[in-house]
KEMAR-897849 format. One record per residue (C-alpha): residue number from 1; residue in three letters; x, y, z. Coordinates in Angstrom, 1 decimal. Example, Ala and Ser with C-alpha at 12.3 -4.5 7.8 and 13.67 -1.06 7.14 Angstrom:
NODE   nr  rest      xx      yy      zz
NODE    1   ALA    12.3    -4.5     7.8
NODE    2   SER    13.7    -1.1     7.1
# end
This chain:
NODE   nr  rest      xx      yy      zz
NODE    1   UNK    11.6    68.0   173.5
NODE    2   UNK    12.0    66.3   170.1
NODE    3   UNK    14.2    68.3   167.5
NODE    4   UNK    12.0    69.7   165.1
NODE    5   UNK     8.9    69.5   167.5
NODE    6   UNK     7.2    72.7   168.4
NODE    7   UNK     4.2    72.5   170.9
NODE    8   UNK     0.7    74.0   169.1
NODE    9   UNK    -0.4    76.2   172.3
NODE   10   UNK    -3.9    76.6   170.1
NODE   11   UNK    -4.2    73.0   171.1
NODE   12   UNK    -3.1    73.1   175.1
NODE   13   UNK    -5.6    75.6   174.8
NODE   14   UNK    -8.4    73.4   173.7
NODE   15   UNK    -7.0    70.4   175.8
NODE   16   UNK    -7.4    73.0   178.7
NODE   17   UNK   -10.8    73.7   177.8
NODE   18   UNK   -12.0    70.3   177.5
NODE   19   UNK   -10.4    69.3   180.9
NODE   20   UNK   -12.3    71.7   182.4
NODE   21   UNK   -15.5    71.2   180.9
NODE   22   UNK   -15.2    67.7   182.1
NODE   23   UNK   -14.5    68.6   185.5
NODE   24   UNK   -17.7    71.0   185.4
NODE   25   UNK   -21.3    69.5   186.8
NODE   26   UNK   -22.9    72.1   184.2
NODE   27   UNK   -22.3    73.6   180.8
NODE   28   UNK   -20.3    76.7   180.8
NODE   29   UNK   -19.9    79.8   179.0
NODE   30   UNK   -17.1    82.0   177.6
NODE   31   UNK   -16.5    84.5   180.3
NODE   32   UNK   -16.7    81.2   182.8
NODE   33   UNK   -13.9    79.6   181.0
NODE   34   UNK   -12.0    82.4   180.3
NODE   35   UNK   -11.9    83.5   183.8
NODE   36   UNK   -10.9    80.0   185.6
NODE   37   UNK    -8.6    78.9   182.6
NODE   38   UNK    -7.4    82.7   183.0
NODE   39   UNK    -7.3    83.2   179.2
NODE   40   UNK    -8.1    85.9   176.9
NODE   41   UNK   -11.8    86.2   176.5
NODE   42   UNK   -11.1    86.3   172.3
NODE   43   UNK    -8.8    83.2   172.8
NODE   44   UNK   -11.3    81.5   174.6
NODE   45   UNK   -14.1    82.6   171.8
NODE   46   UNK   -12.6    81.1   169.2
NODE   47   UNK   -11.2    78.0   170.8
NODE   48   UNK   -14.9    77.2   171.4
NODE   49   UNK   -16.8    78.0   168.6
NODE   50   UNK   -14.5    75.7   166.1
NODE   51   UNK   -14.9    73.3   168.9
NODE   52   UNK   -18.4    73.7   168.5
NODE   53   UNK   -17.8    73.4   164.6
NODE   54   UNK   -16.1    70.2   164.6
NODE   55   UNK   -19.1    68.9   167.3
NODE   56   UNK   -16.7    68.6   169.9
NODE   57   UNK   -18.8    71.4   172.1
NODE   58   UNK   -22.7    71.7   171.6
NODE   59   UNK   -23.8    75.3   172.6
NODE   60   UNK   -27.0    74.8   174.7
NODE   61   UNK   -29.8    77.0   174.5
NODE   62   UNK   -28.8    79.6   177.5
NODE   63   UNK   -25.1    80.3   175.4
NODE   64   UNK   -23.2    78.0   177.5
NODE   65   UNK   -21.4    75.1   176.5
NODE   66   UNK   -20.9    71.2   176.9
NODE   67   UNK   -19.3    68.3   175.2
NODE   68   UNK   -20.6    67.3   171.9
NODE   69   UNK   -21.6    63.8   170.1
NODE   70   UNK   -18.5    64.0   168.1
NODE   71   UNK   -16.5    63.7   171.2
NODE   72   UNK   -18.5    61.1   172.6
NODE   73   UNK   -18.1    58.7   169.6
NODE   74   UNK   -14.0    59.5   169.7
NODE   75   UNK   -14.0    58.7   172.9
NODE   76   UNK   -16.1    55.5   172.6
NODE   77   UNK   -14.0    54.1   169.7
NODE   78   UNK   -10.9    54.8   171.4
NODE   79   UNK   -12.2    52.8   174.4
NODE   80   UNK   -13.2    50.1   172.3
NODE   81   UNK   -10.3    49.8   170.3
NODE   82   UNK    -7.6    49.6   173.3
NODE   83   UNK    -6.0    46.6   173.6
NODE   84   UNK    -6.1    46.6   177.7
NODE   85   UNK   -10.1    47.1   177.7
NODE   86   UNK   -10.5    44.6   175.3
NODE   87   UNK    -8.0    42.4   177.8
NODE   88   UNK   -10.0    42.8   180.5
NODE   89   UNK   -13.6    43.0   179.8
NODE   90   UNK   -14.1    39.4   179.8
NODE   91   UNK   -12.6    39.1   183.7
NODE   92   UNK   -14.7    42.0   184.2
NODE   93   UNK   -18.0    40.5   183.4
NODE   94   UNK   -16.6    36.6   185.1
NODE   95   UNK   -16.5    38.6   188.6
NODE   96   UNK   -19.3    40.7   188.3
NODE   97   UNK   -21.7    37.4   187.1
NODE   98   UNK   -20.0    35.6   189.5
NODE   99   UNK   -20.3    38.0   192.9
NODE  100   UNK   -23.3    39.7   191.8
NODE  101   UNK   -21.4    42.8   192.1
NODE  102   UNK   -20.7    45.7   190.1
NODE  103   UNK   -16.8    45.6   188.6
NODE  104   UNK   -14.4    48.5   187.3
NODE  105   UNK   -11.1    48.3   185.3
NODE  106   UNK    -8.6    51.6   186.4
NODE  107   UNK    -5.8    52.5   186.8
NODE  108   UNK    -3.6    55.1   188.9
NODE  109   UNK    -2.1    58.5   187.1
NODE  110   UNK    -0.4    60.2   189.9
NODE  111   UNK    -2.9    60.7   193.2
NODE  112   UNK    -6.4    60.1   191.0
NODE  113   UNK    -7.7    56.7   189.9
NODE  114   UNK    -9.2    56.9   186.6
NODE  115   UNK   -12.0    54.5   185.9
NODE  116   UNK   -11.9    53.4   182.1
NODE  117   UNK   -14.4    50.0   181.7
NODE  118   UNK   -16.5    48.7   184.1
NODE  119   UNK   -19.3    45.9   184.1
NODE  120   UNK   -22.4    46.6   186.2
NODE  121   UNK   -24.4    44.4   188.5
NODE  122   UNK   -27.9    43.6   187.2
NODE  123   UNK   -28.7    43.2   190.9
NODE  124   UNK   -30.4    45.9   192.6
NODE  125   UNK   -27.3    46.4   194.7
NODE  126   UNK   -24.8    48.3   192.6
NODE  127   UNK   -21.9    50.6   193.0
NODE  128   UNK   -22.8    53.6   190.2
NODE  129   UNK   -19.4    55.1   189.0
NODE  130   UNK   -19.5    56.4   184.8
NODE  131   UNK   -16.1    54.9   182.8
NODE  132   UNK   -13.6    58.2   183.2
NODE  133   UNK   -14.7    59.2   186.4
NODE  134   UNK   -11.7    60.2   188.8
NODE  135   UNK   -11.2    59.8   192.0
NODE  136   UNK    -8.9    60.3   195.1
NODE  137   UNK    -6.3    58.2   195.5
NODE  138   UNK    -6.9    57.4   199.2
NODE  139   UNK   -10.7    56.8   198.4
NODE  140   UNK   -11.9    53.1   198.3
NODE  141   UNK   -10.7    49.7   198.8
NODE  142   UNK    -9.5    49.1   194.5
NODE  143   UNK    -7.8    52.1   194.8
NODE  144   UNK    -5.7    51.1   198.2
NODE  145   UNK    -5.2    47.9   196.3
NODE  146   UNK    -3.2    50.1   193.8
NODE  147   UNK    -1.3    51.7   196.0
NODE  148   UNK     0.0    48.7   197.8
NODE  149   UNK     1.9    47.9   194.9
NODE  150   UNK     4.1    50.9   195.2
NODE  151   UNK     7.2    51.0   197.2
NODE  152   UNK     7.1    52.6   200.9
NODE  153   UNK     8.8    56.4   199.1
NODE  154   UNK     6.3    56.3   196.6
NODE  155   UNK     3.6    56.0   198.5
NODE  156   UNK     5.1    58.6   201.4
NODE  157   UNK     5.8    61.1   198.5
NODE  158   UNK     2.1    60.6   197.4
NODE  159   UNK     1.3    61.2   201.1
NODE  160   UNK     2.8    64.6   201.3
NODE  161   UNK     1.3    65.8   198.5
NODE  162   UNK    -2.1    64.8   199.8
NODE  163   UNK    -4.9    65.9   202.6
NODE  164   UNK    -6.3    63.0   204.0
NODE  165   UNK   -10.8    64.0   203.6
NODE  166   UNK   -12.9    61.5   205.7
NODE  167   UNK   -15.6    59.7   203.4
NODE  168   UNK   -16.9    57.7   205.3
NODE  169   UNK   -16.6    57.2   209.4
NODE  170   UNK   -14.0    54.4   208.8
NODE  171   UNK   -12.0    56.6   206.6
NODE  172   UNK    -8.1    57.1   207.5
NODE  173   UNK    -7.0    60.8   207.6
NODE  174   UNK    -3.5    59.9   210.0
NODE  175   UNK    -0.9    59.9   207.4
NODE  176   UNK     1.0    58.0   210.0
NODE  177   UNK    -1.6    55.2   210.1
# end
């Protein structure tokens, strides 16, 4: 920790919300947060609703909530304004005009790939997959291609901290393999 820094737990709190809204298939409401961020109901309140007042959070009609067009554009100028997107969005559109195929930018944070740019076929065969998505480490050929960068340890310490799931029937669930 930095001397004179003092973590805002107002903010983890928010951070914590936001994480799991984005991890959520549908809006959700107070009590829902509260209970699987295991927060005070009142903390929970009030994190949201000046979420919802700076347009981070839209409330939708049944009371729950979901992100909010403030958080959208953020998040969209961010992406455009980082240097490796901007790097690499050229080579992502060269491979995906030249194979016909759909083509993603991401990159590893611990056992999750996190998908950040990508440049979509204008075939009709295309891989769907939305910029921020996350996925298993073990799942797909990009992501395998990550991983064989890492030394031997790294990968066997990834290993134990992971259960092999079969996606498809060519999947490898033998940690030995």
């Amino acid at each position: 920790m930095k001397s004179g820094f003092r973590r805002v737990p107002a903010i983890d709190k928010c951070f914590a919300i936001l994480e799991l809204l984005s991890q959520s298939k549908a809006p959700m409401g107070i009590s829902e947060i509260s209970r699987e961020l295991k927060l005070h109901k009142s903390s929970v309140f009030n994190a949201v609703h000046t979420l919802r007042d700076l347009d981070i959070l839209e409330n939708q009609p049944d009371g729950k909530f979901a992100f909010g067009t403030r958080l959208y554009i953020l998040g969209n100028m961010a992406g455009k304004r980082s240097d490796l997107i901007q790097t690499a969005r050229p080579y992502l559109q060269a491979i995906n005009e030249k194979t016909k195929l759909s083509a993603f930018l991401g990159f590893r944070s611990d056992r999750q790939a996190i998908l950040i740019d990508k440049a979509d076929s204008a075939y009709e065969l295309k891989v769907s997959s939305e910029i921020g998505m996350q996925m298993p480490v073990l799942a797909g050929a990009g992501i395998k291609a990550m991983l064989s960068q890492l030394s031997d340890e790294e990968i066997d310490e990834i290993l134990a901290r992971t259960e092999l799931k079969r996606y498809t029937p060519y999947s490898i669930t033998d940690k030995a393999v």
